[in-house]
C-alpha positions as CSV (number, residue, x, y, z in Angstrom):
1,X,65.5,61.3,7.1
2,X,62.6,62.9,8.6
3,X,62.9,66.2,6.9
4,X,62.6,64.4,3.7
5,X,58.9,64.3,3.4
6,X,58.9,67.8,4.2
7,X,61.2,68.9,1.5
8,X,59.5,66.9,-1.2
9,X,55.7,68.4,0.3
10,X,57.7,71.9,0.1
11,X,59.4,71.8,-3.5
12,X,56.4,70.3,-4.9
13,X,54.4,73.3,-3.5
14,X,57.0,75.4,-5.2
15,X,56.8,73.9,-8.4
16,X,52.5,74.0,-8.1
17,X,52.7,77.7,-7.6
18,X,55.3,78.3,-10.5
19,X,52.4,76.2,-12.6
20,X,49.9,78.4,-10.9
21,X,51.8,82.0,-12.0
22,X,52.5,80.7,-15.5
23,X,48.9,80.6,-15.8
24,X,48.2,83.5,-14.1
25,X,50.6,85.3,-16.7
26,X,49.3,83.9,-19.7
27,X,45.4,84.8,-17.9
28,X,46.8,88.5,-18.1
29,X,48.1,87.8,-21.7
30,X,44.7,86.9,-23.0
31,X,42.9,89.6,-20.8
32,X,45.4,92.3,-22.9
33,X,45.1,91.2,-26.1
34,X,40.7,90.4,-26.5
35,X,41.1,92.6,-29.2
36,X,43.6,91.0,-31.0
37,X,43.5,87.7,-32.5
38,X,46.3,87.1,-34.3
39,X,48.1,87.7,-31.3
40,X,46.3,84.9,-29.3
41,X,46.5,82.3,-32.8
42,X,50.6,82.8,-32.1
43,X,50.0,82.0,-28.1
44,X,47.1,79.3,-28.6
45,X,49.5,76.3,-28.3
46,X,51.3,77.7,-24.8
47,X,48.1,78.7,-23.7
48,X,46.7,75.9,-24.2
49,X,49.9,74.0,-22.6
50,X,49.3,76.5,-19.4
51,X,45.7,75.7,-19.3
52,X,46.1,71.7,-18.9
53,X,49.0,72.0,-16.0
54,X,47.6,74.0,-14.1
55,X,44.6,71.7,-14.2
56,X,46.8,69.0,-12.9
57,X,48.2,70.9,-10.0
58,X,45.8,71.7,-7.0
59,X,47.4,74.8,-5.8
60,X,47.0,75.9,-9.5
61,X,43.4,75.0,-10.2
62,X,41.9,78.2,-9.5
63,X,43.9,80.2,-12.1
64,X,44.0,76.9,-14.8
65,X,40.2,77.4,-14.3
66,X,40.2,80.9,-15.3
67,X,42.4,80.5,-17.7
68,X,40.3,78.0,-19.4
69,X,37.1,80.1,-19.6
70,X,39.1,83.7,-20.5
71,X,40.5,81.4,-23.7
72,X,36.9,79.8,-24.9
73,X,35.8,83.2,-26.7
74,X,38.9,83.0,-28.9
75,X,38.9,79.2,-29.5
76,X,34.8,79.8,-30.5
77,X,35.9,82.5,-32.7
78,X,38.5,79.8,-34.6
79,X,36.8,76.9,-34.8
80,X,38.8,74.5,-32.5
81,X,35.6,73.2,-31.0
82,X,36.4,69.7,-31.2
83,X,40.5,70.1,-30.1
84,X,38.8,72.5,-26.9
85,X,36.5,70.0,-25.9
86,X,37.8,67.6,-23.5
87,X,40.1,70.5,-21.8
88,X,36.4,71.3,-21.0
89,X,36.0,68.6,-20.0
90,X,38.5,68.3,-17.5
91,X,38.2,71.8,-16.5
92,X,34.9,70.7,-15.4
93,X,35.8,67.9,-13.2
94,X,38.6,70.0,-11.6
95,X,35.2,72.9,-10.8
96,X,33.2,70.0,-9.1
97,X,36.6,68.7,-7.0
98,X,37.3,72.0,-6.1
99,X,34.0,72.9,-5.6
100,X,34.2,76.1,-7.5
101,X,30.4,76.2,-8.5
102,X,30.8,79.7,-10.5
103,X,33.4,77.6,-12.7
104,X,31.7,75.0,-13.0
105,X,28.5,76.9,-14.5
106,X,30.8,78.8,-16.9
107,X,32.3,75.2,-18.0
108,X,29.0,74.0,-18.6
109,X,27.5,76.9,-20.6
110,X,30.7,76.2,-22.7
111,X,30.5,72.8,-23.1
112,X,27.1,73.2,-24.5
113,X,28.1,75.6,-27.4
114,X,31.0,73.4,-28.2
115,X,28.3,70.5,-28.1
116,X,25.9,73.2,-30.3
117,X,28.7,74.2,-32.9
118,X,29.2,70.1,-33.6
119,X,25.9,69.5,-33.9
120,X,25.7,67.6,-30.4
121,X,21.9,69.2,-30.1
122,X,20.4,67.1,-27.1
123,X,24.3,66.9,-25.7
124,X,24.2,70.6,-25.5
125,X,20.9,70.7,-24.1
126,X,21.8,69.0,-20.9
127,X,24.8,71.2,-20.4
128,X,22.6,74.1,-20.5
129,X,20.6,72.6,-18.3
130,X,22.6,72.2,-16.2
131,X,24.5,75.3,-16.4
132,X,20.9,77.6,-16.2
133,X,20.5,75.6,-12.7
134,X,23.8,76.5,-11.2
135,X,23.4,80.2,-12.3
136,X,20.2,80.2,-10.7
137,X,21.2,78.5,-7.3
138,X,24.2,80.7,-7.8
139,X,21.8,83.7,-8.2
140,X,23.7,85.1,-10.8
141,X,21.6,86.8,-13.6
142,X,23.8,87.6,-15.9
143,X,25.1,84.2,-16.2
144,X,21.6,82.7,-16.6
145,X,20.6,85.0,-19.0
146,X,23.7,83.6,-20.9
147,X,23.0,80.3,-20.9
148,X,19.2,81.4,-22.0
149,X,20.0,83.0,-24.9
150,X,22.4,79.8,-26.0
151,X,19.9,77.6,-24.9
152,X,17.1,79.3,-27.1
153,X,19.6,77.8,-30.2
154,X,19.4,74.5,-29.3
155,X,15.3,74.6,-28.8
156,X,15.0,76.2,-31.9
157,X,17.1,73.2,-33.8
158,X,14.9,70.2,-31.8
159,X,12.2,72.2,-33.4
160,X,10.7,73.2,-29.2
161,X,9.8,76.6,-30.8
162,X,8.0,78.2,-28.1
163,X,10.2,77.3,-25.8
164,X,13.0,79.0,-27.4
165,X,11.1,82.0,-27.7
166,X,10.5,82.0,-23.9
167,X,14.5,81.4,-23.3
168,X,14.9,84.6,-25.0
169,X,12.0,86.7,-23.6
170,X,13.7,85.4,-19.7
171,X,17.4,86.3,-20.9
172,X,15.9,90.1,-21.7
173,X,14.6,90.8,-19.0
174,X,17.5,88.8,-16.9
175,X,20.1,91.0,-18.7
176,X,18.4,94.3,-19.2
177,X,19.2,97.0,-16.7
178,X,22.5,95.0,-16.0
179,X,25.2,97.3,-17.9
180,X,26.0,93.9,-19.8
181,X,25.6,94.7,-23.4
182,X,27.1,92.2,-24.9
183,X,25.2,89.7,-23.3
184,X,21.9,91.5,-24.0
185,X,22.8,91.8,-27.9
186,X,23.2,87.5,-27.9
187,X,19.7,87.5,-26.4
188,X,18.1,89.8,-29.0
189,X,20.1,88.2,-32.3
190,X,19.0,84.5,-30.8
191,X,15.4,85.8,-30.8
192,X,16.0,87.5,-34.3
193,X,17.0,84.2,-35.5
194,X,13.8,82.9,-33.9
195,X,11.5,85.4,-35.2
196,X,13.4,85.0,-38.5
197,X,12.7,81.4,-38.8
198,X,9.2,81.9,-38.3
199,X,9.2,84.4,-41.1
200,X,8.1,87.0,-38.8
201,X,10.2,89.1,-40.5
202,X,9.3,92.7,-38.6
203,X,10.0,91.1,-35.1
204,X,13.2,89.8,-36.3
205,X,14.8,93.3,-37.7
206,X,13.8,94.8,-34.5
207,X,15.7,92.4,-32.9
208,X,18.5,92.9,-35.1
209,X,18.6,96.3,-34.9
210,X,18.6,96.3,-30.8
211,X,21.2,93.8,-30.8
212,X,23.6,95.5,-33.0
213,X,22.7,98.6,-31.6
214,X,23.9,96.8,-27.8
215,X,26.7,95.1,-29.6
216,X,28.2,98.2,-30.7
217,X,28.1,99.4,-27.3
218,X,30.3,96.4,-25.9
219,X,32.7,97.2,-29.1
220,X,32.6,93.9,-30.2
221,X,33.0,93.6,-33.7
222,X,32.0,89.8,-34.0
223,X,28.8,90.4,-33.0
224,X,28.3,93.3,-34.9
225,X,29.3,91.2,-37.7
226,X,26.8,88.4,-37.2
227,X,24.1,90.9,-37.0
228,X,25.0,92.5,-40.1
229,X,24.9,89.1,-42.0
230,X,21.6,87.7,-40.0
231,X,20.0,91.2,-41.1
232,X,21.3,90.1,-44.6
233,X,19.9,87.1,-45.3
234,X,16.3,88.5,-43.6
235,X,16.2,91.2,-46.4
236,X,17.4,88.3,-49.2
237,X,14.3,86.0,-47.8
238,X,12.0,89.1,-48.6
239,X,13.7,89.0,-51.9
240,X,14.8,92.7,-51.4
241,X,18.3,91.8,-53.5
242,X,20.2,95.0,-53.3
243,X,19.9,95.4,-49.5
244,X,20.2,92.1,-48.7
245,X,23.9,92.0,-51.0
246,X,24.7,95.4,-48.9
247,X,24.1,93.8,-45.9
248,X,26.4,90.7,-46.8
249,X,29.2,93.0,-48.3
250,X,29.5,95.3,-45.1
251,X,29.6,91.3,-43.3
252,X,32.4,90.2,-45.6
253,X,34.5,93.5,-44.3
254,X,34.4,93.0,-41.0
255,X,34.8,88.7,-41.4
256,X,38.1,89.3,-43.5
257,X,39.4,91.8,-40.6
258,X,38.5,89.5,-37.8
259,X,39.2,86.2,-39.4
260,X,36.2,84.4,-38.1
261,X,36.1,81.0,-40.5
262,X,32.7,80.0,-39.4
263,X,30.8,83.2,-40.0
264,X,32.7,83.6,-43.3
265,X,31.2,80.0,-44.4
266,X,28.0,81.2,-43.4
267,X,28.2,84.2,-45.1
268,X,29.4,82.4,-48.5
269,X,26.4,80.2,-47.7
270,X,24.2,83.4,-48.1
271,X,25.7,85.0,-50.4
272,X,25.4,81.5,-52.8
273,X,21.4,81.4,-52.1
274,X,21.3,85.2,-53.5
275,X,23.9,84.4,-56.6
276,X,21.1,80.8,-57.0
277,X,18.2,83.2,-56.6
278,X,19.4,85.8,-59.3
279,X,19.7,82.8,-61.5
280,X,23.0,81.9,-61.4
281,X,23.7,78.5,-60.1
282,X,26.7,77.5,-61.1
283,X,28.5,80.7,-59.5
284,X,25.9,79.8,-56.8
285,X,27.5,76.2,-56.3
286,X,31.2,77.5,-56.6
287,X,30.6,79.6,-53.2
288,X,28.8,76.9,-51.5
289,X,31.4,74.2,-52.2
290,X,33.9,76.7,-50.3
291,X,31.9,77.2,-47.3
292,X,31.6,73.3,-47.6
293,X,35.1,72.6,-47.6
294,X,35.6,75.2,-44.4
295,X,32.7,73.6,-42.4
296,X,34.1,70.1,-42.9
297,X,37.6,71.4,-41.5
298,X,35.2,72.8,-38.6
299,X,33.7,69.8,-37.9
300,X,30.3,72.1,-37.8
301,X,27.0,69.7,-39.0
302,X,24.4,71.9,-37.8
303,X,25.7,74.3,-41.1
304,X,27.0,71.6,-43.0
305,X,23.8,70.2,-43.3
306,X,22.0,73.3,-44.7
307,X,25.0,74.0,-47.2
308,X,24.5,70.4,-48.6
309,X,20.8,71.1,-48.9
310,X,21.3,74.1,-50.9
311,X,24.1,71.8,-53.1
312,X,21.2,69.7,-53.9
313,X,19.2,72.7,-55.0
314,X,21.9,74.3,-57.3
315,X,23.0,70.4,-58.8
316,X,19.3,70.1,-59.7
317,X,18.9,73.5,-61.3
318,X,22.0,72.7,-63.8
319,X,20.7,69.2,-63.9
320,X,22.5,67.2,-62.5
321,X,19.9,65.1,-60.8
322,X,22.1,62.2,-59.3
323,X,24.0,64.6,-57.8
324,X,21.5,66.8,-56.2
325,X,19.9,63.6,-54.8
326,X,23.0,62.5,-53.7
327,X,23.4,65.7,-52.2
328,X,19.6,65.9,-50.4
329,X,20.4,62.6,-49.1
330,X,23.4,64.0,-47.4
331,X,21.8,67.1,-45.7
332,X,18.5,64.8,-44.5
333,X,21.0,62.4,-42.7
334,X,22.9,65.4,-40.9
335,X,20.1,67.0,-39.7
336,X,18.9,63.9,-38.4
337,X,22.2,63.6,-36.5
338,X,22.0,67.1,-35.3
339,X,18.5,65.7,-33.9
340,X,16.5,68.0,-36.4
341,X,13.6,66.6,-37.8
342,X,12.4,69.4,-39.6
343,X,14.8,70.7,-41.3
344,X,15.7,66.6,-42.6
345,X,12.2,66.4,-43.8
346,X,12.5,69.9,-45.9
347,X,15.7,68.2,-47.8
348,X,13.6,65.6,-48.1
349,X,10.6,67.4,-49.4
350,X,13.3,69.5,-51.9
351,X,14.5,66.1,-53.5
352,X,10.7,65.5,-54.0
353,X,10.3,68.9,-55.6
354,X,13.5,67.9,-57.7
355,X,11.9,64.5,-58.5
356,X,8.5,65.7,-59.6
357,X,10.4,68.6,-62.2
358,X,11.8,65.5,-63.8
359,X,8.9,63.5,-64.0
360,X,10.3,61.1,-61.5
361,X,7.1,60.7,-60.0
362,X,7.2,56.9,-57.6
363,X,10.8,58.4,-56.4
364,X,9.2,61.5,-55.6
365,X,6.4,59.8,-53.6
366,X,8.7,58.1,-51.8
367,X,10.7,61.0,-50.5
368,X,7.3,63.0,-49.5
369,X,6.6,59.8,-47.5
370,X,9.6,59.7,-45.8
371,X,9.1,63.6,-44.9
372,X,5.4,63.0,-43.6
373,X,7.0,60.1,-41.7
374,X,9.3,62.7,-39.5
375,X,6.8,65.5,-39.5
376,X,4.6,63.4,-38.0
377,X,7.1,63.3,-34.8
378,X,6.8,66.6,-34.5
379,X,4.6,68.5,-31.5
380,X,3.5,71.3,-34.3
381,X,5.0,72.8,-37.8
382,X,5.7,75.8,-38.5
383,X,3.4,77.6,-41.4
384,X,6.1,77.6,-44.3
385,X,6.4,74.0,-43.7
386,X,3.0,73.3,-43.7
387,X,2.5,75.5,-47.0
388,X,5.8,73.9,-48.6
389,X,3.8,70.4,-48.0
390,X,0.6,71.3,-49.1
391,X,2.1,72.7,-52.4
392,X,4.2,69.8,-52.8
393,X,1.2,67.2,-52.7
394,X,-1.1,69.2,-54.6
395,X,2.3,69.0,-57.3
396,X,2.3,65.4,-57.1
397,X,-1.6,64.8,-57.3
398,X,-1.3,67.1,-60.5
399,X,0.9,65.6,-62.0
400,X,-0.2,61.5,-61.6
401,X,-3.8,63.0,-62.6
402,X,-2.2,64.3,-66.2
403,X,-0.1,60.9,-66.9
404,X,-0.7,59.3,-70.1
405,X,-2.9,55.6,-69.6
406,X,-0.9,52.8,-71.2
C-alpha cells in the first residue's frame, strides 16, 4: 500500500512528459512549416488541442508555452483572433505561475494585438503596457521594440498622435543594428501609417520603402504585401490613379498566394475608394460589401468601421440617402467602441456633407454638432480634420444664408 502513491506520482509524470513531447513535436511542426500555411490550416485544430494540455500539465508548461507563441503568427494571419484569445489568456496565467517572465511578455504583446485586431483599443493598450515593462526589466531590445511598434497602432487609433510617433522613433533605434529585419520593417510600416495619416505623404513612402526593403530581407511575404498595399492607397490619396491601382494589383498577387483574409478586405476596401473615386460607385459598393462581409466573419471593428463609412459615401452618391445615413450611423458608433473619437466624428461630419447636398439642412446641423461635441474631447486635431470642419461650416452657413424667406 505504500508504493501506491508513488506509482500514481510516477505514471502521472509519465503521462505529463508524453503531453510535454506531443507539444514539443507539434512546436517542431510549426517551426518547419512557417512558410506554409495551408499546412498549418490542416494541423490548426491538433495544434491547438497540443497547446491547451500541455497548459494543464506542469511538467509540460514550458513547451505548451512555446507552443502557444510559435502558433500566434499563423492564427494572426487567419483571423482566429477571437477563438485564440482566451488560450492567451491562459497561457498567460501559466507564464506568471511558472514564473517564465520572457513568456509572459510575449503573451502580453499578443494579447494586445488580438485586443487591437477586435477593436479592444484601451484593452490593448494595457497589454502593451505591460508587455513594454517586462521587455525592459527583461532588458530585451528586440522584444521592446516589438511591442513599440504595436503599441504606436493603438496610440494612433485613441488619437495620442505624438505619442505614436515616439513609439516608433524608440522601436528604430531599439531594433536597428540588431540583425532583426522583420521586426525593423513593422517599426517603419507603423510609422508609414503614422506619417500617412497625417498626410505627410513624403515621410510615409520613405518609410514604406525602408520597410519593404527590410521585409524582403526577412523573406516574409506578408509584410511585403502590406507594404505594397499601404504604398497603394498613399499614391490613391495623392490621386496618382495608375500607380496607386499598380500598387494594389501587385497586393492582390501576393494576398491570393498567401491567403491572408484580413489584408484581402483591406485591400478590396482600397481598391473600392479608387473604383468611388473614378466615378463608379456602384462597382465601388459591390467591393466594399465583400470586404464587409469578411470583416464581420473576423470579428475586426477597427476596419469594419471605416468600410461602413465609405458604404455611406457610395449609398449617398447613387442616392440612397436612408441608407447612407443608416450606414454613417453605423461606422460613428464603431469607432466609438473602438475608443476612436475622431474618426466617429468624420462619419459624422460625412453624413453632414450628405445632408447639406440634399438640402437637409437642421439634420445636417445636428450631425456637425454631434462631431464638434467629440472633437472637443480631443487633446488636438489633426489639419485635414480641422480643414474638413471648416469647409463643412462654411457649407452650412452658405447654404441657410441662400434659403428662400417664407
Amino acid at each position: 500500500m505504500s508504493d501506491t502513491p508513488t506509482a500514481a506520482s510516477n505514471l502521472l509524470a509519465r503521462f505529463q512528459r508524453k503531453i510535454a513531447a506531443n507539444a514539443a513535436a507539434w512546436l517542431d511542426f510549426v517551426q518547419a512549416h512557417n512558410d506554409d500555411p495551408a499546412a498549418l490550416d490542416r494541423e490548426l485544430a491538433n495544434l491547438t488541442k497540443a497547446a491547451q494540455q500541455a497548459l494543464y500539465e506542469p511538467l509540460a508548461w514550458d513547451e505548451g508555452l512555446a507552443l502557444l507563441g510559435e502558433t500566434w503568427p499563423h492564427v494572426e494571419l487567419r483571423g482566429q483572433w477571437q477563438a485564440w484569445q482566451s488560450l492567451l489568456v491562459q497561457g498567460l496565467e501559466v507564464s506568471r505561475q511558472a514564473g517564465r517572465a520572457g513568456f509572459e511578455a510575449l503573451l502580453l504583446d499578443q494579447l494586445g494585438e488580438a485586443a487591437r485586431l477586435l477593436g479592444d483599443n484601451r484593452g490593448a493598450h494595457e497589454h502593451f503596457q505591460a508587455a513594454l515593462a517586462l521587455y525592459r526589466d527583461l532588458a530585451d531590445p528586440a522584444g521592446a521594440g516589438q511591442t513599440l511598434s504595436h503599441l504606436s497602432q493603438v496610440q494612433l487609433a485613441l488619437n495620442h498622435w505624438d505619442a505614436a510617433v515616439q513609439s516608433c522613433q524608440q522601436a528604430v533605434a531599439l531594433l536597428t543594428g540588431l540583425d532583426r529585419p522583420n521586426e525593423l520593417a513593422i517599426a517603419h510600416n507603423n510609422w508609414g501609417i503614422i506619417c500617412h495619416e497625417q498626410e505627410q505623404f513624403d515621410d510615409a513612402l520613405t518609410h514604406f520603402e525602408q520597410a519593404e526593403t527590410s521585409f524582403r530581407a526577412a523573406g516574409n511575404l506578408r509584410g511585403q504585401s502590406k507594404v505594397i498595399l499601404n504604398r497603394g492607397d498613399l499614391y490613391r490619396r495623392r490621386q496618382q490613379w495608375d500607380a496607386a491601382e499598380s500598387f494594389f494589383r501587385q497586393a492582390l498577387a501576393l494576398h491570393e498566394e498567401l491567403g491572408d483574409p484580413l489584408n484581402l478586405a483591406m485591400l478590396q476596401m482600397n481598391l473600392s475608394i479608387l473604383l468611388y473615386e473614378r466615378g463608379e460607385p456602384a462597382a465601388a459598393l459591390a467591393l466594399s460589401l465583400e470586404a464587409d462581409t469578411t470583416l464581420r466573419r473576423l470579428h475586426n471593428r477597427p476596419v469594419l468601421a471605416r468600410v461602413c463609412n465609405n458604404h455611406g459615401m457610395f449609398l449617398a452618391a447613387l442616392c440612397r440617402l436612408a441608407e447612407a445615413q443608416e450606414a454613417f450611423e453605423q461606422a460613428a458608433r464603431l469607432h466609438l467602441e473602438n475608443g476612436d473619437r475622431l474618426y466617429a466624428a468624420d462619419s459624422l461630419n460625412n453624413c453632414a456633407n450628405a445632408l447639406l447636398d440634399a438640402g437637409r439642412l437642421d439634420e445636417a446641423q445636428d450631425y456637425l454638432a454631434r462631431a464638434r461635441d467629440l472633437l472637443a474631447a480631443l487633446p488636438s486635431l489633426p489639419d485635414w480634420m480641422l480643414e474638413d470642419c471648416q469647409r463643412l461650416a462654411a457649407r452650412w452657413e452658405l447654404a441657410v444664408g441662400t434659403q428662400p424667406v417664407t
